[in-house]
N, C-alpha and C positions, 0 to 999 in steps of 0.2 A: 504494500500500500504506500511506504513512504518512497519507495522507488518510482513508483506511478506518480506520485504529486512531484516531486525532483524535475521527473519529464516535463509533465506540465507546464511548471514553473518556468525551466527552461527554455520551452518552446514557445512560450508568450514573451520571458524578457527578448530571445532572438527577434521574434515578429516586430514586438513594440523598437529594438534596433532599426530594424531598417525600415519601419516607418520613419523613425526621427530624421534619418539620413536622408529621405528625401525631400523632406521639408526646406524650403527654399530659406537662405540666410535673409536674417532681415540687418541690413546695415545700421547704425548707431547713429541716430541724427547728433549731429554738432548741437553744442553748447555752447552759447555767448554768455559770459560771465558780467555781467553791470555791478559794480560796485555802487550802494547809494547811499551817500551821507548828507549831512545838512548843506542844501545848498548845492549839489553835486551828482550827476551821474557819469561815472569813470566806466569805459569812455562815455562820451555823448554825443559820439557820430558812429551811427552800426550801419553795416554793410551786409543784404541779404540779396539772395537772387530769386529773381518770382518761380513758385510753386517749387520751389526746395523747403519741404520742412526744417526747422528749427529750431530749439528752445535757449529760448531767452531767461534768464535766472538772477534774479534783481536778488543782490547779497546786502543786505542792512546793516548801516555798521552804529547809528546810534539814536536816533527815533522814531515811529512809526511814523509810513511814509506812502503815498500811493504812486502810480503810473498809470498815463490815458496817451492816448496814440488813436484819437476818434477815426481818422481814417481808414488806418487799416483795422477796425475794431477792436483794441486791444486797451482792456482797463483788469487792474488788479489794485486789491491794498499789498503793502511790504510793513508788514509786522515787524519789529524787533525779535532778534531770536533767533528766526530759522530760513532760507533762500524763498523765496517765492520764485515757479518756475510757468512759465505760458510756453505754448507751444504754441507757434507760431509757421502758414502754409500762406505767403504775401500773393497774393492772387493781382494786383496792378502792379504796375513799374513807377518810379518817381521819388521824390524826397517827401517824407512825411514827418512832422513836427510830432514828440512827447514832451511831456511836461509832469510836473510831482502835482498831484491833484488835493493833496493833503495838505494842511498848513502845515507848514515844520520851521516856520521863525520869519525874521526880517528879512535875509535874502531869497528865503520861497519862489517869488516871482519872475526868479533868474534860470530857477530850477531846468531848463529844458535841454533837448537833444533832438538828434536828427535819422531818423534811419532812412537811407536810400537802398530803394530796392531797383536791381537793375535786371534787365533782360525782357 
């Protein structure tokens, strides 16, 4: 009996092998790192290309903070604490303005950046 289940066993994990292996790879989308602090997004000119995925990951370094990019629809809060991350598939080409949607002090109003999408 336990030589019968041994088969079994083996005969599914083999199966379930060469399923996995045909499974097509799915590549890694890119990561653009933003650092945002008071007053600040490092960088504040991002460079995407239209209908290439990629996630955007706004890192907080010291008050909560938002991001809006009404164009290409792209709004989040950036909590203290932990990366806030958007995926992001830019379906036009062109230069679109973000900006911190949050007040986060006297220089708030400077807050902004540019992402150009090309192609």
């Amino acid at each position: 009996m336990r030589s019968a289940f041994r088969t079994l066993l083996l005969a599914a994990l083999v199966a379930g092998a060469g399923l996995l292996g045909e499974a097509p790879a799915q590549p890694s989308e890119q990561v653009v790192r933003i650092v945002v602090k008071r007053y600040d997004f490092a960088p504040n000119e991002i460079r995407l290309k239209k209908g290439v995925p990629i996630v955007l990951e706004f890192a907080p370094a010291d008050v909560p903070m938002g991001v809006n990019a009404p164009d290409l629809s792209i709004r989040a809060d950036i909590p203290v604490g932990k990366p806030t991350r958007i995926r992001v598939v830019p379906d036009k080409s062109g230069r679109f303005a973000f900006f911190c949607d949050i007040f986060c002090g006297s220089g708030h109003e400077d807050m902004t950046g540019t992402i150009i999408v090309e192609g």
